[in-house]
C-alpha positions in Angstrom: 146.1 51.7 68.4 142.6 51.9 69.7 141.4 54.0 73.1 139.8 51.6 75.0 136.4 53.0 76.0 135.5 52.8 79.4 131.5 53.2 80.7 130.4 56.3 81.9 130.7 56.3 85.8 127.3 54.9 87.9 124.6 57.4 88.1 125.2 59.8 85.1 121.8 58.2 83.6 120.1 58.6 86.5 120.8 62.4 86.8 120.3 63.0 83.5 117.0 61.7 83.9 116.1 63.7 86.8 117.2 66.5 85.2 114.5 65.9 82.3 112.0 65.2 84.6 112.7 68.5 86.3 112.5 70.4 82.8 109.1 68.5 82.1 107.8 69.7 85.6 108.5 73.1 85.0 107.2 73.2 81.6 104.3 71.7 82.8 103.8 74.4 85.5 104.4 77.2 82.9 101.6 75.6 80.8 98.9 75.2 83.6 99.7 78.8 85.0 99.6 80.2 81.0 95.9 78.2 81.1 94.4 80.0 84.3 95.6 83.4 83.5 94.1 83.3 80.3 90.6 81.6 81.3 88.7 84.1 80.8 90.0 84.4 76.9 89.4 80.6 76.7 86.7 79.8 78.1 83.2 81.1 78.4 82.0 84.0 80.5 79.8 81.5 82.6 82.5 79.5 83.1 84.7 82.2 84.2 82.3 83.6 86.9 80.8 80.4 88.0 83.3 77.5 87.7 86.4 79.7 87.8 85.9 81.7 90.6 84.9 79.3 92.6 88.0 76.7 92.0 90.0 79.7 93.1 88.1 80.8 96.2 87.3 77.2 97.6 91.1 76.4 96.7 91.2 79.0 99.1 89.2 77.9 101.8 91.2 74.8 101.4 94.8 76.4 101.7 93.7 77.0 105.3 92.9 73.5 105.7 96.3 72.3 104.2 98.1 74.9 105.9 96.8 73.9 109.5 97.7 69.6 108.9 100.7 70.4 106.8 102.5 72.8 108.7 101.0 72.8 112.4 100.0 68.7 112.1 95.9 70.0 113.2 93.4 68.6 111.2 90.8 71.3 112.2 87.1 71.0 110.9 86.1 74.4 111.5 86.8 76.0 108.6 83.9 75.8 106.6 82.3 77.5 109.5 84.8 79.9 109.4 84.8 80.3 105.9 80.7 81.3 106.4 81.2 83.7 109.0 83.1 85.9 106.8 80.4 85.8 104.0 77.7 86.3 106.0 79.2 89.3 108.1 80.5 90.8 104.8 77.0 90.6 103.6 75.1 91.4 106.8 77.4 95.0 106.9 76.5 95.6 103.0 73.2 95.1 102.3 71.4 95.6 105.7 73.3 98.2 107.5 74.5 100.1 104.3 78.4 99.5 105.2 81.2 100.3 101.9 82.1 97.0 101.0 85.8 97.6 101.5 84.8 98.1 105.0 82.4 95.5 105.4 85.0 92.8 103.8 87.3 94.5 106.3 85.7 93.9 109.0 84.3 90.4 108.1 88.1 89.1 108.3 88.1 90.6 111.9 84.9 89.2 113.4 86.3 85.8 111.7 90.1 85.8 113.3 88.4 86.9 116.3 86.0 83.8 116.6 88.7 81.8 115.5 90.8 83.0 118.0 88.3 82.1 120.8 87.7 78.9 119.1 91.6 77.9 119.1 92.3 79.1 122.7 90.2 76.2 123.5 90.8 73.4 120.9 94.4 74.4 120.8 94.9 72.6 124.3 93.8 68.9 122.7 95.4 66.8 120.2 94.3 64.1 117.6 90.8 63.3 117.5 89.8 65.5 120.8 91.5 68.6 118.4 89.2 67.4 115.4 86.0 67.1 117.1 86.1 69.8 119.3 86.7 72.1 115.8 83.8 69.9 114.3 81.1 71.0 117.5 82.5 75.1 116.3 80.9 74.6 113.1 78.1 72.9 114.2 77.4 75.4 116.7 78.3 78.4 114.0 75.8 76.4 111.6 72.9 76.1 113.8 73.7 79.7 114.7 73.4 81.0 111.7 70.5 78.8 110.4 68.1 79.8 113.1 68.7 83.6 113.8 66.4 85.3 111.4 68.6 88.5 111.6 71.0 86.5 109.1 68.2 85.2 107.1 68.0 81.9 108.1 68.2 79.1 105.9 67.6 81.6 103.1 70.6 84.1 103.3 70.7 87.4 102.8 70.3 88.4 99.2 71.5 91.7 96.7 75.0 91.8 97.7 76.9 94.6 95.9 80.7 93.5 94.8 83.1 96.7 95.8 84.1 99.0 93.3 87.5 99.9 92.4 88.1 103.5 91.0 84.7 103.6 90.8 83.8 100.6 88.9 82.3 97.7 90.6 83.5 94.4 90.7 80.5 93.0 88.5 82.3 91.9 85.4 83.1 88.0 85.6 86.9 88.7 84.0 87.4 91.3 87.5 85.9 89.0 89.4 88.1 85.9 88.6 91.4 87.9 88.2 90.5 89.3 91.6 90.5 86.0 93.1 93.6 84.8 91.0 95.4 87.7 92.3 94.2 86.7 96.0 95.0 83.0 95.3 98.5 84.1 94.3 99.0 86.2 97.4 98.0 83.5 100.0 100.1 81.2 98.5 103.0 83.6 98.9 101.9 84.3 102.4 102.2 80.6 103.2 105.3 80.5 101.2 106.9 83.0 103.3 105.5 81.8 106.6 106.9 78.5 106.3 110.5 80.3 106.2 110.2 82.6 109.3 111.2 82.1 112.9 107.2 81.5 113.7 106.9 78.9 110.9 109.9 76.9 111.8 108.7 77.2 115.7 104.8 75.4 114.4 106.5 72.9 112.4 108.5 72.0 115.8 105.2 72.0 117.1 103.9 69.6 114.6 107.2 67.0 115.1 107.7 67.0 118.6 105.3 69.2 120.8 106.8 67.8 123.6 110.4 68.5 123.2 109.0 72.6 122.4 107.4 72.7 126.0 110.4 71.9 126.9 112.5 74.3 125.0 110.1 77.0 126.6 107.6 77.9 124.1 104.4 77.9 124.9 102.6 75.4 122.6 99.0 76.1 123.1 99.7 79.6 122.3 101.6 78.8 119.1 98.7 76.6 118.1 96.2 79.3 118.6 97.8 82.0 116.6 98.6 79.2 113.7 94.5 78.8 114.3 94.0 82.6 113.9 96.0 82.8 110.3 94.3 79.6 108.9 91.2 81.9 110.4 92.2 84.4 108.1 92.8 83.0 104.8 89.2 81.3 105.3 87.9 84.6 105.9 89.1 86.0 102.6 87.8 83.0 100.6 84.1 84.1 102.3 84.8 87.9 101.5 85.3 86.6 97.8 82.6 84.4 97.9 
């Protein structure tokens, strides 16, 4: 006598398939991470210090972009600004006024959360396009700023800046300079990772959904949109340190 065969139940091909498609994702993401730590064995030592650390440090800068839309719903136009600040300050405290660069880069990311800070408190209280072009008259006033006060060089920078040393050996080879920048990259990413999860994440993504339903709750949305500001302030800052 013969078993009769009966189909396999309704959606056993389907989750197979998602299954596989989950395995080819994360052999895909093994393969590009296995690519960018070993770019500098790859590729060229130009490319490495030109084209390498500069995807990683403008990926950077753009985190804090993604981070402010994604998570806090602010499309914010000041970064870029933001993201100069930093380099210029960095550079101002090194070359002119003789400042360690560990110092200097420290106290670049201050000056920067600090402007950004001052900057939020005010755009933070707007929404939509009011938010975007409020954050859009920053940078044109932190561009024209820094484009007209000869102290900062003007339009033609400020020039010999010294990388920081580590145990005594500077930052000048292009292999330290892009695995410093992957290793910040990596970190950020983390950071935002980690944010997302925390009481003050969950509290800006309520912001970002229903702002008005939070003012009701009690929290104090301006104030959550300032200090979301601030950190976006931050990772820009350390994307101009590296730059």
């Amino acid at each position: 006598m013969k078993r009769r065969r009966f189909p396999p139940p309704l959606g056993v091909g389907r989750v197979g398939a998602v299954q596989s498609w989950r395995w080819l994702k994360r052999l895909g993401l093994a393969g590009i991470l296995l690519v960018v730590l070993l770019v500098p064995q790859l590729f060229s030592t130009f490319f490495a210090s030109t084209i390498g650390v500069q995807s990683l440090v403008l990926g950077i800068a753009a985190a804090s972009i993604i981070f402010l839309n994604a998570i806090v719903g602010m499309v914010s136009l000041a970064q870029t600004a933001l993201y100069g600040i930093a380099a210029y300050t960095v550079a101002k405290l090194a070359v002119e006024q003789g400042v360690d660069p560990w110092m200097a880069a420290l106290v670049a990311v201050l000056i920067t959360v600090v402007v950004a800070l001052m900057f939020g408190a005010v755009a933070s209280r707007s929404e939509g396009i009011y938010f975007l072009m409020i954050t859009l008259a920053s940078a044109v006033i932190a561009y024209y700023f820094f484009s007209q006060v000869t102290t900062f060089g003007s339009h033609e920078g400020i020039n010999g800046v010294v990388p920081p040393a580590l145990l005594g050996k500077p930052f000048v080879d292009p292999t330290g300079m892009y695995y410093a920048a992957l290793i910040c990259s990596v970190l950020i990413y983390l950071l935002i990772w980690y944010l997302r999860r925390t009481p003050f994440g969950y509290a800006l993504q309520g912001v970002r959904d229903e702002p008005v339903r939070m003012r009701a709750l009690g929290f104090n949305v301006p104030l959550l949109r300032t200090a979301a500001f601030g950190f976006g302030a931050f990772m820009a800052a350390i994307a101009g340190v590296l730059l």
